[in-house]
LUMSE-147279 format. One record per atom (N, C-alpha, C, O): x, y, z; residue in one letter; atom name. Coordinates in nm, 3 decimals, always signed. Example, Ala and Ser with C-alpha at 12.3 -4.5 7.8 and 13.67 -1.06 7.14 Angstrom:
REM LUMSE-147279
[site [+1.319; -0.569; +0.780]; A; N]
[site [+1.230; -0.450; +0.780]; A; CA]
[site [+1.320; -0.330; +0.780]; A; C]
[site [+1.424; -0.332; +0.846]; A; O]
[site [+1.285; -0.225; +0.708]; S; N]
[site [+1.367; -0.106; +0.714]; S; CA]
[site [+1.290; +0.003; +0.787]; S; C]
[site [+1.341; +0.114; +0.804]; S; O]
END
This chain:
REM LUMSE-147279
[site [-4.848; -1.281; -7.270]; X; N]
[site [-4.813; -1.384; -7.173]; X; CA]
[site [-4.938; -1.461; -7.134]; X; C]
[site [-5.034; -1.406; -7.081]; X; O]
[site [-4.934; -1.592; -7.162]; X; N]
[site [-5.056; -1.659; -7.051]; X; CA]
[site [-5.056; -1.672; -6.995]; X; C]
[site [-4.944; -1.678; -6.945]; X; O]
[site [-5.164; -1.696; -6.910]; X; N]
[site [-5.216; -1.663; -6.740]; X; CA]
[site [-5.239; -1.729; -6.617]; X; C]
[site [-5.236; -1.705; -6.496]; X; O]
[site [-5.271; -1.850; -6.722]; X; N]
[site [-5.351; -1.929; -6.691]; X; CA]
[site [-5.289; -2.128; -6.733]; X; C]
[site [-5.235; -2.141; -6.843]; X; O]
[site [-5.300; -2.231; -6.663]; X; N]
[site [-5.293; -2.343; -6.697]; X; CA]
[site [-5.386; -2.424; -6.648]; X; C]
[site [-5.450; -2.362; -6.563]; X; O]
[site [-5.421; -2.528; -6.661]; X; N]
[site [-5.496; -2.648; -6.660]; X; CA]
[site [-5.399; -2.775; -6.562]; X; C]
[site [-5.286; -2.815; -6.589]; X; O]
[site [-5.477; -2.812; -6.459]; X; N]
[site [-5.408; -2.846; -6.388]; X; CA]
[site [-5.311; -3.007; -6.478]; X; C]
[site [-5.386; -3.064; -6.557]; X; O]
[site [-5.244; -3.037; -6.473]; X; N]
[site [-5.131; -3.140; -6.560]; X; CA]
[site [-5.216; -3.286; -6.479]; X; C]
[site [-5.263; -3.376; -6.549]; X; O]
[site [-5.223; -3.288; -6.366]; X; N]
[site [-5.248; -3.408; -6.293]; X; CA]
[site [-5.418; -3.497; -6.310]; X; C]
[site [-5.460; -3.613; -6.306]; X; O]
[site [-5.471; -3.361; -6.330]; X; N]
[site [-5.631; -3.374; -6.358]; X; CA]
[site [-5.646; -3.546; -6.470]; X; C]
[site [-5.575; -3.601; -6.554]; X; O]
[site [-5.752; -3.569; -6.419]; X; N]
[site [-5.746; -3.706; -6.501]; X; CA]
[site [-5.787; -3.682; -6.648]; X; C]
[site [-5.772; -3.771; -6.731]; X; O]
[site [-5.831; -3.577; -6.675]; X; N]
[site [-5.841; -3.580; -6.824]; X; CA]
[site [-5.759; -3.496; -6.867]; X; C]
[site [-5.805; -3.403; -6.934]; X; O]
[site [-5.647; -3.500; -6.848]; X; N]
[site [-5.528; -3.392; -6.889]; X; CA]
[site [-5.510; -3.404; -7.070]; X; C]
[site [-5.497; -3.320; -7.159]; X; O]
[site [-5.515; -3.516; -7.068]; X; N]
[site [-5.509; -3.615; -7.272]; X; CA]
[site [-5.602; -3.542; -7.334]; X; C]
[site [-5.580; -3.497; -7.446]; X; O]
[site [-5.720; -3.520; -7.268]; X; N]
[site [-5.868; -3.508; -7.338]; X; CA]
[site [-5.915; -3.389; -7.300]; X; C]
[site [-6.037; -3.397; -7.289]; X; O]
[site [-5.870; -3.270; -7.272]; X; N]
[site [-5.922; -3.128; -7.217]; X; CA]
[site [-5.925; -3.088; -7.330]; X; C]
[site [-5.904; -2.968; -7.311]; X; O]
[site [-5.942; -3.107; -7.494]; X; N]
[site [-5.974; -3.027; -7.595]; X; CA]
[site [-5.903; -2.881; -7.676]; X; C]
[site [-5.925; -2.831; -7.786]; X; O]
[site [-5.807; -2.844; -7.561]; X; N]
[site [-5.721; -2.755; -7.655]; X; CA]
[site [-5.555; -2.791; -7.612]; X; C]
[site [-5.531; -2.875; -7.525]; X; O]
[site [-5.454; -2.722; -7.680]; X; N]
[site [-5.341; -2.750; -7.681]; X; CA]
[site [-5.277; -2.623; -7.723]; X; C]
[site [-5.293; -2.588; -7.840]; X; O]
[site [-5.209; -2.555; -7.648]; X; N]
[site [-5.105; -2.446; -7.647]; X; CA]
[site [-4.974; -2.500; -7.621]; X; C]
[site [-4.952; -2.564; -7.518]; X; O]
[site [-4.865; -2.472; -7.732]; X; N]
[site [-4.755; -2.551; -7.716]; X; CA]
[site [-4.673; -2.483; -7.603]; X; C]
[site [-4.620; -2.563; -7.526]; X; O]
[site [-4.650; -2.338; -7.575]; X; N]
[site [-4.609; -2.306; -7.508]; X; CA]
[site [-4.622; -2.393; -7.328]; X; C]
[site [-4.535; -2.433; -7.251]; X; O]
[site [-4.729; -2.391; -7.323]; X; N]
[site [-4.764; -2.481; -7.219]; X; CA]
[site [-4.711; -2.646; -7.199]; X; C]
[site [-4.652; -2.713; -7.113]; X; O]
[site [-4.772; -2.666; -7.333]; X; N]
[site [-4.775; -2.821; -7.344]; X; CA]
[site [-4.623; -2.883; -7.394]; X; C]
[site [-4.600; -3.001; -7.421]; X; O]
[site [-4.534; -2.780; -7.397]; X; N]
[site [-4.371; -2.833; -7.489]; X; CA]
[site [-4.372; -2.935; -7.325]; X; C]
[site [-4.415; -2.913; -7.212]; X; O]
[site [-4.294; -3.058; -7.394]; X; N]
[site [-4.252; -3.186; -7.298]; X; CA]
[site [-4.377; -3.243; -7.214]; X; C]
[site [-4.378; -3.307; -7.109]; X; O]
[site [-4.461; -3.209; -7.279]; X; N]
[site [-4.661; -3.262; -7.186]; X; CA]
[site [-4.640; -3.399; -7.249]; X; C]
[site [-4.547; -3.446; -7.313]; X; O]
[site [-4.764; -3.450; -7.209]; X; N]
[site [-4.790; -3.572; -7.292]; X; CA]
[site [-4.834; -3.602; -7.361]; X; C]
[site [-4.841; -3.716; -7.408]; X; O]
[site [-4.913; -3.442; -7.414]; X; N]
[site [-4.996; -3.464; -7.588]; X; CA]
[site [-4.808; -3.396; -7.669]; X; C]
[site [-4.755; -3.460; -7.760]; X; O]
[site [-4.769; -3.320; -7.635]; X; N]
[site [-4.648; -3.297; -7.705]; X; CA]
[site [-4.517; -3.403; -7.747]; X; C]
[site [-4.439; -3.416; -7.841]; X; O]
[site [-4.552; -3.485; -7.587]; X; N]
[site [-4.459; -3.623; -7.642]; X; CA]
[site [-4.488; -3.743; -7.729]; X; C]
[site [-4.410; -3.820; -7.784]; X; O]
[site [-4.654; -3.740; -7.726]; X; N]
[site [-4.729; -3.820; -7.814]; X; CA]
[site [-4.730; -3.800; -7.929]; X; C]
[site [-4.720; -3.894; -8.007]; X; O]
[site [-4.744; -3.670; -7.974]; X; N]
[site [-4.743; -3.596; -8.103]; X; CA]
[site [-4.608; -3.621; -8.181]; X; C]
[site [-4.617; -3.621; -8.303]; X; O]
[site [-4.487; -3.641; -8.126]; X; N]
[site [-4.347; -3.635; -8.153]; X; CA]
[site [-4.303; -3.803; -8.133]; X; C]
[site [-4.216; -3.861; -8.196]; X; O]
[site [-4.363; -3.842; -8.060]; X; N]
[site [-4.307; -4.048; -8.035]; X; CA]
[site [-4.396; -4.088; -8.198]; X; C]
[site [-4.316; -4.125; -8.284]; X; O]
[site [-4.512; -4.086; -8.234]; X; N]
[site [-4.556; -4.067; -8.349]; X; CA]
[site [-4.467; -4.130; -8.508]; X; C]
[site [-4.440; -4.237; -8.560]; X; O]
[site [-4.454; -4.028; -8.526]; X; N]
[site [-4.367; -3.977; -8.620]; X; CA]
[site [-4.224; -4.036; -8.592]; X; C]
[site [-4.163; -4.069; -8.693]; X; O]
[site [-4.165; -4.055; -8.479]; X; N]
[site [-4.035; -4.085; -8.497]; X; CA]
[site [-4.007; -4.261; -8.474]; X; C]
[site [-3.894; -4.308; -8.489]; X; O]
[site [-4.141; -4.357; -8.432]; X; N]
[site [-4.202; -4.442; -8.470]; X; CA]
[site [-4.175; -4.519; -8.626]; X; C]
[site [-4.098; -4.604; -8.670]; X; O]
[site [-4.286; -4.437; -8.677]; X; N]
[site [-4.336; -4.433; -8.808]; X; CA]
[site [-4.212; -4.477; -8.920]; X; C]
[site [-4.197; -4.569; -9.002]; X; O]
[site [-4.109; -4.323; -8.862]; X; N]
[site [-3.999; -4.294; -8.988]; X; CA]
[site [-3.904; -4.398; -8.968]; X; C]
[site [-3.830; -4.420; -9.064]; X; O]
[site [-3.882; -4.488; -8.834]; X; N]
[site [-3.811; -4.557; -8.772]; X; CA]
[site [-3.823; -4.700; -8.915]; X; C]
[site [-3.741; -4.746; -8.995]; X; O]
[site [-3.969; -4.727; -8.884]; X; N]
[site [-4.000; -4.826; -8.951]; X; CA]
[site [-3.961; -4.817; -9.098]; X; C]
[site [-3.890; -4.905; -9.146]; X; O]
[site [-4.012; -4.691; -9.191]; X; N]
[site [-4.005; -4.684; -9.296]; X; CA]
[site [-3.859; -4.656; -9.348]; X; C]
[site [-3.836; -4.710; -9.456]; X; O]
[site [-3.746; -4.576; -9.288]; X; N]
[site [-3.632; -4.593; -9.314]; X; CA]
[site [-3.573; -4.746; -9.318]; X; C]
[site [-3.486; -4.786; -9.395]; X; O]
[site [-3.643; -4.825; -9.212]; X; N]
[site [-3.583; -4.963; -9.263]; X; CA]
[site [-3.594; -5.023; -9.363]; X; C]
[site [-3.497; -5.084; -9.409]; X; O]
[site [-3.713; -5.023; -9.424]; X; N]
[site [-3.779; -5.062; -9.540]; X; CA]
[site [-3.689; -4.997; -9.690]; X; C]
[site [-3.644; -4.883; -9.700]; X; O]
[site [-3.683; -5.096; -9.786]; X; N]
[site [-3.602; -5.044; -9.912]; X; CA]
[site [-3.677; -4.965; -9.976]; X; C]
[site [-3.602; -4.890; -10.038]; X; O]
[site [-3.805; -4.936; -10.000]; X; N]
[site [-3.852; -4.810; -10.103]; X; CA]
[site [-3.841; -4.665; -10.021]; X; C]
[site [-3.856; -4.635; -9.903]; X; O]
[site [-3.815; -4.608; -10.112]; X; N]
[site [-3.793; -4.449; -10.094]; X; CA]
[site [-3.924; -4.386; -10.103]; X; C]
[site [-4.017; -4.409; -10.181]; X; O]
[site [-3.912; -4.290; -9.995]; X; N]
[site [-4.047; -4.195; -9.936]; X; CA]
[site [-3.992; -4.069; -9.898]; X; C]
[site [-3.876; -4.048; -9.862]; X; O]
[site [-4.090; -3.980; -9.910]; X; N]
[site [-4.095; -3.836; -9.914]; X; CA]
[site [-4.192; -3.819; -9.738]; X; C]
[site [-4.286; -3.889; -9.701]; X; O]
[site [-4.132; -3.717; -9.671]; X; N]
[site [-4.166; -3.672; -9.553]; X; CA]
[site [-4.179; -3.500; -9.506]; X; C]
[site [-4.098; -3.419; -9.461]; X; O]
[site [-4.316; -3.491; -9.541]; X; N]
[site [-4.286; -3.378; -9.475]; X; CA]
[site [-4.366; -3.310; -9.355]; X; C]
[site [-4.485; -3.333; -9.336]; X; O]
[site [-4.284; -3.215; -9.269]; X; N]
[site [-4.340; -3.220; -9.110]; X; CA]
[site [-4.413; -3.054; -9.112]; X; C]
[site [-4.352; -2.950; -9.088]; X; O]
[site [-4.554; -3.066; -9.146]; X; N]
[site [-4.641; -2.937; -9.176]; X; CA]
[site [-4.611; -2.834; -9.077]; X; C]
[site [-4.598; -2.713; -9.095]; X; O]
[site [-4.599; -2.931; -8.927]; X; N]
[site [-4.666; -2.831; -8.803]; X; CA]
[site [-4.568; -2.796; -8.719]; X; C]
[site [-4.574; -2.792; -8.596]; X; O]
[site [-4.436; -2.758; -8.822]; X; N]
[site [-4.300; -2.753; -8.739]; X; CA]
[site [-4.279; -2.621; -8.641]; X; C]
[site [-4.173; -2.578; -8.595]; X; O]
[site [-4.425; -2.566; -8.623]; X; N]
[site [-4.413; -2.420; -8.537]; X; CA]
[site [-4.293; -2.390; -8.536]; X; C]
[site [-4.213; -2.426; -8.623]; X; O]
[site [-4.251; -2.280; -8.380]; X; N]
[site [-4.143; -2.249; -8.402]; X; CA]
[site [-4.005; -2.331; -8.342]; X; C]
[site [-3.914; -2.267; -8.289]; X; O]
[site [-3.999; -2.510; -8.358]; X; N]
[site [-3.928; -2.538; -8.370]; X; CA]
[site [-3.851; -2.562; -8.219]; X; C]
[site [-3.865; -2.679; -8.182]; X; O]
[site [-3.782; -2.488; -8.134]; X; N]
[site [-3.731; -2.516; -8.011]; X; CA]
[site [-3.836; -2.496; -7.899]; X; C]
[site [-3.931; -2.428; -7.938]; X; O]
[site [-3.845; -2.530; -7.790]; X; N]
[site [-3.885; -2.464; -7.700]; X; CA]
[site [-3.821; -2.470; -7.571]; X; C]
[site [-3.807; -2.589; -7.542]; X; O]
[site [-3.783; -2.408; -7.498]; X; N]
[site [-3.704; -2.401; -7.391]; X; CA]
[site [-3.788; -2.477; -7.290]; X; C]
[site [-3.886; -2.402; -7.287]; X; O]
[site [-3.818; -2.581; -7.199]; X; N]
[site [-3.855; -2.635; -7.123]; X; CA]
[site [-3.812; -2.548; -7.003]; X; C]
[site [-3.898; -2.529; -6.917]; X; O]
[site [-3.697; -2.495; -6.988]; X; N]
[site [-3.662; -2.407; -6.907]; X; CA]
[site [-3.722; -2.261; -6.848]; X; C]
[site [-3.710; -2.214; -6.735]; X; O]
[site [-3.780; -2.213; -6.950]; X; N]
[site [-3.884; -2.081; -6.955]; X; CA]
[site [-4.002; -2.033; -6.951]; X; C]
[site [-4.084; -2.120; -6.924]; X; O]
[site [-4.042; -1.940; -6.965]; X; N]
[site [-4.196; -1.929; -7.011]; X; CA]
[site [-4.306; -2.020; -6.908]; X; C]
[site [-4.308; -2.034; -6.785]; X; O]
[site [-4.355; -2.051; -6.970]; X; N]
[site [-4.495; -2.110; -6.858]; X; CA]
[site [-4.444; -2.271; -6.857]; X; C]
[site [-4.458; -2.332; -6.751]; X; O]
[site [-4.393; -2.332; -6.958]; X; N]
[site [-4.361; -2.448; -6.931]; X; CA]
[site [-4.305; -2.495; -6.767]; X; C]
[site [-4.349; -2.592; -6.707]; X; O]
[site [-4.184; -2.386; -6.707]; X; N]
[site [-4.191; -2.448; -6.575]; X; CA]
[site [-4.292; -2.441; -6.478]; X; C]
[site [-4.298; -2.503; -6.372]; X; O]
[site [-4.358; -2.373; -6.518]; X; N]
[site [-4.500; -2.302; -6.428]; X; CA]
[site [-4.632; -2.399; -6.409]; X; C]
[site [-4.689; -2.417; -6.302]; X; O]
[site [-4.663; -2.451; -6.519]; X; N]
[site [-4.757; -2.544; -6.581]; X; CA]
[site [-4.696; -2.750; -6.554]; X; C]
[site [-4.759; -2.856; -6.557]; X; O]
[site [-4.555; -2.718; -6.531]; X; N]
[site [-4.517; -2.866; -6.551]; X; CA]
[site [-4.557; -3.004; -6.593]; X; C]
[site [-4.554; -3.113; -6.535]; X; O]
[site [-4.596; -2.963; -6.721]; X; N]
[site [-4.669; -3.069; -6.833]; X; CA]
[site [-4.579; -3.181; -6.789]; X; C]
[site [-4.602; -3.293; -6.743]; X; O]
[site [-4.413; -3.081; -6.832]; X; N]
[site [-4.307; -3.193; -6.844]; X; CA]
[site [-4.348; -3.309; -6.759]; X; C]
[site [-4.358; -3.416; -6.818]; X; O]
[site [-4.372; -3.305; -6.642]; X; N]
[site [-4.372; -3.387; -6.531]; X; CA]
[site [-4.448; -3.518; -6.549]; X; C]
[site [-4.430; -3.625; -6.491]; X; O]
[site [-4.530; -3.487; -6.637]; X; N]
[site [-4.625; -3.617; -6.677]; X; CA]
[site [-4.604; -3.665; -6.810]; X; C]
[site [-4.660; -3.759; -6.866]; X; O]
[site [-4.490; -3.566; -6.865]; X; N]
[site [-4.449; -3.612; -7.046]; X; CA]
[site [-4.354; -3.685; -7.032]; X; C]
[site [-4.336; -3.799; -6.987]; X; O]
[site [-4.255; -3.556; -7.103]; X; N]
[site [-4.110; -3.653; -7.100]; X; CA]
[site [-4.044; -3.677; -7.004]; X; C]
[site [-3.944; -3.744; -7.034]; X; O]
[site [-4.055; -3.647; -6.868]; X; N]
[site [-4.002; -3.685; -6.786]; X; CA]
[site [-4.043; -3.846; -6.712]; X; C]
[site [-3.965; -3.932; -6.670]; X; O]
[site [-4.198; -3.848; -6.715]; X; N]
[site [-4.284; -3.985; -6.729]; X; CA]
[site [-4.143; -4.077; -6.823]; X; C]
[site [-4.053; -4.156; -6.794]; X; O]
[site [-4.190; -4.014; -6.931]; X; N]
[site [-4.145; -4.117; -7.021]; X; CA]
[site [-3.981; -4.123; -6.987]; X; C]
[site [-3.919; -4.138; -7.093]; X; O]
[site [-3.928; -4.118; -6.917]; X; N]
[site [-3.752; -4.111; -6.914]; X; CA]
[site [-3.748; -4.249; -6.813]; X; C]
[site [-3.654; -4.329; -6.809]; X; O]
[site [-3.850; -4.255; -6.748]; X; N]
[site [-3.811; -4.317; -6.596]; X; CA]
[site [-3.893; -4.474; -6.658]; X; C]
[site [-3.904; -4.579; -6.593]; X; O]
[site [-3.942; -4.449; -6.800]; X; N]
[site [-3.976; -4.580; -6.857]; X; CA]
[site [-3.890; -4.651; -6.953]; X; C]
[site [-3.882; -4.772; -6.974]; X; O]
[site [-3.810; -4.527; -7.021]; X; N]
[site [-3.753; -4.577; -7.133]; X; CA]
[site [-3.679; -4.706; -7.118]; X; C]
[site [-3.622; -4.758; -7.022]; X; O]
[site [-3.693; -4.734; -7.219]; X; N]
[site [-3.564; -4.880; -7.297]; X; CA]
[site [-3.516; -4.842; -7.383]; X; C]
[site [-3.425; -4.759; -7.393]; X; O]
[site [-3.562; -4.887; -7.447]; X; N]
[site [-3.437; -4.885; -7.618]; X; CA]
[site [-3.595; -4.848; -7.755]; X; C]
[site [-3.709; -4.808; -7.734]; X; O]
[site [-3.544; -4.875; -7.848]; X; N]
[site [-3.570; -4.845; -7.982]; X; CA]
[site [-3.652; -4.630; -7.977]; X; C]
[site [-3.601; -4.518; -7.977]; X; O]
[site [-3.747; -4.668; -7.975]; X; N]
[site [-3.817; -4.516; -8.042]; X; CA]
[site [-3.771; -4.427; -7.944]; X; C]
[site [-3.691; -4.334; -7.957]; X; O]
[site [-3.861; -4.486; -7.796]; X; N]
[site [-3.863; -4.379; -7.683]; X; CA]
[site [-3.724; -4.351; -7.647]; X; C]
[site [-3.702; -4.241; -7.596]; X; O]
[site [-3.610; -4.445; -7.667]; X; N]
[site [-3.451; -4.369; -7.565]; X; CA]
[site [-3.425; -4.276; -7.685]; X; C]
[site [-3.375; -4.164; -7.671]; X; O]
[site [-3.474; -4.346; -7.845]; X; N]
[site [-3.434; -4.243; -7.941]; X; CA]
[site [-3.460; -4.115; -7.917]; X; C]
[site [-3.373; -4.028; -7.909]; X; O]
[site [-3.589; -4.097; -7.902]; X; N]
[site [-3.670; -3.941; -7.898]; X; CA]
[site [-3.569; -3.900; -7.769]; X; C]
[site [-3.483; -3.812; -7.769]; X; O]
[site [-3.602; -3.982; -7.670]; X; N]
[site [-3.552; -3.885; -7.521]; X; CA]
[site [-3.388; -3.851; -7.569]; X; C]
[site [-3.336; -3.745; -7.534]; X; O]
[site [-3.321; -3.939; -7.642]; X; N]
[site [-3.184; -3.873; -7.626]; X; CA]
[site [-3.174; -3.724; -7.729]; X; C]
[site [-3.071; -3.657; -7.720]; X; O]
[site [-3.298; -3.674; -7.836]; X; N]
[site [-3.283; -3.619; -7.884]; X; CA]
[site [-3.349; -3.486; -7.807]; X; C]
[site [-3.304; -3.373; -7.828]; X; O]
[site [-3.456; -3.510; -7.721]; X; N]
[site [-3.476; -3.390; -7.627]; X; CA]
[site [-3.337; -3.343; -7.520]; X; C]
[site [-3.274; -3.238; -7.508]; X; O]
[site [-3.329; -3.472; -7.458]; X; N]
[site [-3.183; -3.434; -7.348]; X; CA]
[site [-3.059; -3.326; -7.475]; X; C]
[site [-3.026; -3.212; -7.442]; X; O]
[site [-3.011; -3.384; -7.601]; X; N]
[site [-2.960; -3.277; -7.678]; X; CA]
[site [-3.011; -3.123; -7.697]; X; C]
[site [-2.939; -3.027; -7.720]; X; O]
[site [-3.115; -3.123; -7.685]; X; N]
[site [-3.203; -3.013; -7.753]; X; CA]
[site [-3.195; -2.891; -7.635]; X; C]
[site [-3.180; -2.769; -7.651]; X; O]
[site [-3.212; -2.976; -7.500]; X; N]
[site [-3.202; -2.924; -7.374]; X; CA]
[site [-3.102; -2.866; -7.326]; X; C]
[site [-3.109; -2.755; -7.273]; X; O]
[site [-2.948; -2.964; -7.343]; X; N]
[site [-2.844; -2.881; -7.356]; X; CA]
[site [-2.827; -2.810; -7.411]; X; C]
[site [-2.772; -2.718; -7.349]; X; O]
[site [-2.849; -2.781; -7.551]; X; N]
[site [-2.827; -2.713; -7.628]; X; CA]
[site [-2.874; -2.560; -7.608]; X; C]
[site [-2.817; -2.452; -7.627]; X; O]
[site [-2.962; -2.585; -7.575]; X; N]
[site [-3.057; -2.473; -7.526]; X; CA]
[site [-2.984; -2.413; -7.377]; X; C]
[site [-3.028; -2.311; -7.324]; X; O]
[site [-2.877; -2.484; -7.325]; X; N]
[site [-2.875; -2.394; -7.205]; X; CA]
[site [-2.910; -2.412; -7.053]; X; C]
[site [-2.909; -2.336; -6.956]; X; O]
[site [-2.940; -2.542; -7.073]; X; N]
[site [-3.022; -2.620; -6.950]; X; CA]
[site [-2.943; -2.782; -6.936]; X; C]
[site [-2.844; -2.831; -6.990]; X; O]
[site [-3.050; -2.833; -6.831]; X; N]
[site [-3.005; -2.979; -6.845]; X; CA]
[site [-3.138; -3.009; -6.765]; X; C]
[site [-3.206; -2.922; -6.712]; X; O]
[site [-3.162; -3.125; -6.765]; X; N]
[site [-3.261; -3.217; -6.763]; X; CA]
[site [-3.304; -3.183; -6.624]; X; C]
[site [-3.419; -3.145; -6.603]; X; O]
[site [-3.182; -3.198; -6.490]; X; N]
[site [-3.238; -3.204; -6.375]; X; CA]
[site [-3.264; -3.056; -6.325]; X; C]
[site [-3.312; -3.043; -6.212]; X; O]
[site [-3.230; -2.921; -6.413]; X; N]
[site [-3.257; -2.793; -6.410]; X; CA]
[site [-3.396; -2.809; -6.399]; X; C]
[site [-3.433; -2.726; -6.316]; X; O]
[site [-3.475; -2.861; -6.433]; X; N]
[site [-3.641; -2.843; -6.489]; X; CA]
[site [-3.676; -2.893; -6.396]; X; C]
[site [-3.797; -2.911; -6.377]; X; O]
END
């Protein structure tokens, strides 16, 4: 179990040099890391040539925003939740509607956290 977090609000929260996902699931290096990529593929699916994708650093895949140190640490608060109260349309409502799924799915809902 970790012990320990880094305060979320601190002004160099971006730039503190390490990253534990457990902590950081819904932070703002985790939402950065993930707006990225879903960006990217946005663009290139429009485009007519065919491309190969593959996602190296798919750890383990879910993380409960609900559990573990994530509520403890509340990255969320400055990630995806930041980013909800900005969204519009194209990448960012994309990504957020695919966390809000992920969230239910998992057992939770958005205003649980």
């Amino acid at each position: 179990m970790l012990w320990a977090c880094k305060d979320p609000t601190a002004a160099n929260s971006l730039d503190d040099g390490w990253y534990l996902h457990d902590l950081e699931a819904g932070g703002p290096k985790d939402v950065f890391k993930h707006m990225v990529p879903v960006a990217l593929l946005q663009q290139m699916v429009a485009c007519v040539d065919p491309f190969n994708f593959i996602d190296m650093p798919a750890a383990s895949g879910f993380y409960n925003l609900s559990s573990g140190e994530s509520p403890r640490c509340r990255m969320l608060d400055n990630g995806v939740f930041r980013l909800s109260r900005a969204a519009g349309c194209g990448p960012v409502a994309d990504y957020l509607a695919v966390v809000w799924r992920c969230i239910r799915a998992l057992g939770s809902s958005p205003g649980a956290l």
